[in-house]
C-alpha positions as CSV (number, residue, x, y, z in Angstrom):
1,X,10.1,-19.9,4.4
2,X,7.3,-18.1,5.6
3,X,9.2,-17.5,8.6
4,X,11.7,-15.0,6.7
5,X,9.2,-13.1,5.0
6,X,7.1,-12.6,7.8
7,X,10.5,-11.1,9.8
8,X,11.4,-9.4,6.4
9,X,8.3,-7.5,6.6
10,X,8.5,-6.5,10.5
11,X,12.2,-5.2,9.8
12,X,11.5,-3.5,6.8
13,X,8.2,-1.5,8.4
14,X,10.0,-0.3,11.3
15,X,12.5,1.1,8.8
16,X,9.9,2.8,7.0
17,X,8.0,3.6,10.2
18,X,11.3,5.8,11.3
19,X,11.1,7.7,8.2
20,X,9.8,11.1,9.2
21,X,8.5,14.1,6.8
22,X,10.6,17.3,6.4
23,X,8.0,20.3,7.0
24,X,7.5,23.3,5.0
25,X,9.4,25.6,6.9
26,X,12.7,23.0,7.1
27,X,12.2,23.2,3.6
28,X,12.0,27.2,3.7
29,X,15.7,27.8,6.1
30,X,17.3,25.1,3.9
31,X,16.4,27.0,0.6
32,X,16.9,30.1,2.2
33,X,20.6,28.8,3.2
34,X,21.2,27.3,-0.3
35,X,20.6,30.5,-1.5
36,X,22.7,32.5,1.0
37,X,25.9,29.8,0.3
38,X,25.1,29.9,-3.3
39,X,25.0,26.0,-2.8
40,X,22.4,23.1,-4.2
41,X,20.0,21.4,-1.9
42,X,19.9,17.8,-3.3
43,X,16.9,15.9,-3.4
44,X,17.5,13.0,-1.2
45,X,18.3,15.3,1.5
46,X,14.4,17.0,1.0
47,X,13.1,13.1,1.5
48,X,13.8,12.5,5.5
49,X,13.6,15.0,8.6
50,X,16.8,14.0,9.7
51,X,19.1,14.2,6.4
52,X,17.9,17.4,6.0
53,X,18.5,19.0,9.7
54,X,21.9,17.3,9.2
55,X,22.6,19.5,5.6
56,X,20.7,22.6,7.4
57,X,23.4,22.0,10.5
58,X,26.3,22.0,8.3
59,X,25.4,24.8,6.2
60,X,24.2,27.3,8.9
61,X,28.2,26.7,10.2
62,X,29.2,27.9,6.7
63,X,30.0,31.4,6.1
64,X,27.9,32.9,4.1
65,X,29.3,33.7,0.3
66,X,29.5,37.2,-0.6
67,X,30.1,38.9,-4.0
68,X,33.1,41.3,-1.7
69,X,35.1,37.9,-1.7
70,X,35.3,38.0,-5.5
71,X,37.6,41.5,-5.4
72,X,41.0,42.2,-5.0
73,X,42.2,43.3,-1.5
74,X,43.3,46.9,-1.0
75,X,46.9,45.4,-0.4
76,X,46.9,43.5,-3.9
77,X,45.0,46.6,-5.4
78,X,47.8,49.0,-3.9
79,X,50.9,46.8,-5.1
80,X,49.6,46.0,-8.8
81,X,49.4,50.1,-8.9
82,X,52.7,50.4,-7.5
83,X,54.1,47.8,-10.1
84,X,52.4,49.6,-12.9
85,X,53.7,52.7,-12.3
86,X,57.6,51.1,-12.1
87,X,56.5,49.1,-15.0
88,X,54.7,52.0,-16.7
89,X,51.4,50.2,-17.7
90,X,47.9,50.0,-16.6
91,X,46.3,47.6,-15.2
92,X,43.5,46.1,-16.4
93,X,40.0,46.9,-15.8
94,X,38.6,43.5,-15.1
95,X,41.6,43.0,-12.8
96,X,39.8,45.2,-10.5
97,X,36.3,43.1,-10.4
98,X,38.3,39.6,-9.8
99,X,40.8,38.5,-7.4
100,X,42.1,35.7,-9.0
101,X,42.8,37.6,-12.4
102,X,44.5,40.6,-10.0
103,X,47.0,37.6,-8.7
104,X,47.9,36.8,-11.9
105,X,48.3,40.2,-13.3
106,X,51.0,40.5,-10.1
107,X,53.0,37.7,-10.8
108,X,53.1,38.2,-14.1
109,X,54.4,41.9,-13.9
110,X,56.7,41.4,-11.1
């Protein structure tokens, strides 16, 4: 019995002695890349060096999010025109600060 606890206690402090601290300025980029993704940085990944260069790799690959990706393209903005013209109607306003509402105006005026 003694036996177990004794190699109980080796394994688990060579566990804990692999467990390395994240430094302030890993902390700073992945903050800095939460931000730019507009992403959370959970907490268990800010506990161990390693988990947290992982999340930092796989967010610096990530494009960065941008408030241009929320508006209509020129094409869509250019054919909702075109349809309300033939359709004689305006389109929405808030059509023009959203793409997904500009998609829907489309199909539903086509």
């Amino acid at each position: 019995m003694g036996q177990i606890s004794v190699t109980f206690y080796i394994a688990a402090g060579s566990v804990l002695g692999d467990i390395q601290h994240v430094t302030p300025k890993q902390i700073a980029y992945a903050r800095s890349l939460a931000l730019r993704n507009r992403t959370l940085l959970p907490w268990e990944v800010q506990q161990d060096r390693r988990s947290l260069s992982a999340w930092i790799e796989a967010q610096a690959r990530l494009r960065p999010v941008s408030d241009m990706d929320q508006l209509p393209t020129s094409r869509q903005v250019a054919f909702a025109e075109k349809l309300a013209r033939i359709k004689r109607r305006a389109v929405p306003d808030e059509c023009f600060r959203d793409k997904g509402l500009m998609s829907k105006w489309i199909n539903g005026n086509k």
